[in-house]
N, C-alpha and C positions, 0 to 999 in steps of 0.2 A: 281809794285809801288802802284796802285789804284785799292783796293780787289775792292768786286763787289759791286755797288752801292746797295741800298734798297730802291726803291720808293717806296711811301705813300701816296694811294690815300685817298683825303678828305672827310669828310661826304656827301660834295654837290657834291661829285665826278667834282672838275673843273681839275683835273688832269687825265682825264679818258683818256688822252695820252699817259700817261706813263706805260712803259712796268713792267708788273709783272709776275714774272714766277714762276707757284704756286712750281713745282717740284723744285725751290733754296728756295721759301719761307719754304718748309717741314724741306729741309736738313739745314737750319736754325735754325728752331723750333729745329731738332735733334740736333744739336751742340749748343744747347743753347744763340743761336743771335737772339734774341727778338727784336719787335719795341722799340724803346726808349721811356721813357715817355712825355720826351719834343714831338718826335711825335706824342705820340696819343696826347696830348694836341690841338696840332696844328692842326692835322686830324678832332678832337671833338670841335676843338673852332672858327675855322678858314676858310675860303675857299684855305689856300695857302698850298703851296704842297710842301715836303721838298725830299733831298738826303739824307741817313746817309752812312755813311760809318764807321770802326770803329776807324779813325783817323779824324772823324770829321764829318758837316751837312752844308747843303745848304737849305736855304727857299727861295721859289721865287710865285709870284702870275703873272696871266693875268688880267691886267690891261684892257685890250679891245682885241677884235679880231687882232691887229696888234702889241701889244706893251706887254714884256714881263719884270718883272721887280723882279732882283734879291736882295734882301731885307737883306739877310745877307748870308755870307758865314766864317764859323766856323770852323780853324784845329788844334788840339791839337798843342801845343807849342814844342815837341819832333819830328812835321813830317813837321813844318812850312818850307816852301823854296826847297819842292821837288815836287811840280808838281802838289798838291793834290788840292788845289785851281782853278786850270787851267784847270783842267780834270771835276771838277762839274761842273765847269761853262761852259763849250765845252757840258756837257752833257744837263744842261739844255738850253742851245742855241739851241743844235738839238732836242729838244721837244718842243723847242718855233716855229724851224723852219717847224715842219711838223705838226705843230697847225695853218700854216699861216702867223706868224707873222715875224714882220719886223726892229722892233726895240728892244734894250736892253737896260734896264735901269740899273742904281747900285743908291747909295747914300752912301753921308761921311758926317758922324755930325764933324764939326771940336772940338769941346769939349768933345769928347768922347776919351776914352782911345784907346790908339797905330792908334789913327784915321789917322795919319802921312805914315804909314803902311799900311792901307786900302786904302789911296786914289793911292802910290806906285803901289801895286797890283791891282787895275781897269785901270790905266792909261798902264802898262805894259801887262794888256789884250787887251788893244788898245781903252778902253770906253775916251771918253774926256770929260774934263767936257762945260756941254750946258748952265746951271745957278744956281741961288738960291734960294731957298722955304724954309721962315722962317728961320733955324738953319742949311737947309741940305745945302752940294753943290750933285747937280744930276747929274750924268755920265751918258753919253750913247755910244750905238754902233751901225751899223747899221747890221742886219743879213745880209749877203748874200746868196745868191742861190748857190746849189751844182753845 
């Protein structure tokens, strides 16, 4: 279902959690799976760290030593409702969890397109919504311990 992730660490390296295994980055290079440009962007503009995969991406930053915050989550429209959503976010939860942290955040701008849909899929990863900032509503979740 879910090829292999591609983590991207950042220039200020805050994702220096995340696992890179240069021997799939090669055989990448070989098959022709490049970083995307949106991630270098993100890598060269940003301190947030993203998943690609080739049916979609995840961006999420560390907000503090406790609190992880998932910022958007991207799946082509042909792979939407099979798991591919559920699996970045499990993924970056366990990179949040063995950075320490304790909480998850999401965010739904309600004027934003298929936002009706985003907030579906966070409330069905179990985030609830805790309030609102400005335009957003903010979900969260609490990590737990293995």
């Amino acid at each position: 279902m879910l090829q292999a992730l591609v983590a991207v660490r950042t220039a200020a390296n805050m994702c220096s959690s995340v696992r890179f295994d240069p021997v799939e980055g090669m055989l990448n290079a070989l098959l022709g799976r490049f970083m995307s440009l949106y991630a270098k962007y993100i890598a060269d503009r940003t301190d947030d760290c993203i998943l690609e995969t080739e049916q979609g991406f995840a961006t999420y930053r560390f907000l503090d030593p406790k609190t992880c915050y998932i910022i958007d989550i991207f799946v082509l429209s042909d792979f939407r409702k099979s798991g591919i959503a559920s699996a970045m976010a499990d993924s970056i939860t366990e990179i949040a969890k063995e950075r320490g942290c304790q909480h998850l955040l999401g965010t739904v701008v309600p004027s934003a397109k298929n936002s009706a849909d985003s907030m579906r899929v966070l409330l069905a990863y179990g985030m609830v919504p805790v309030r609102i900032e400005g335009n957003m509503i903010v979900f969260s979740k609490e990590i737990k311990e293995i």
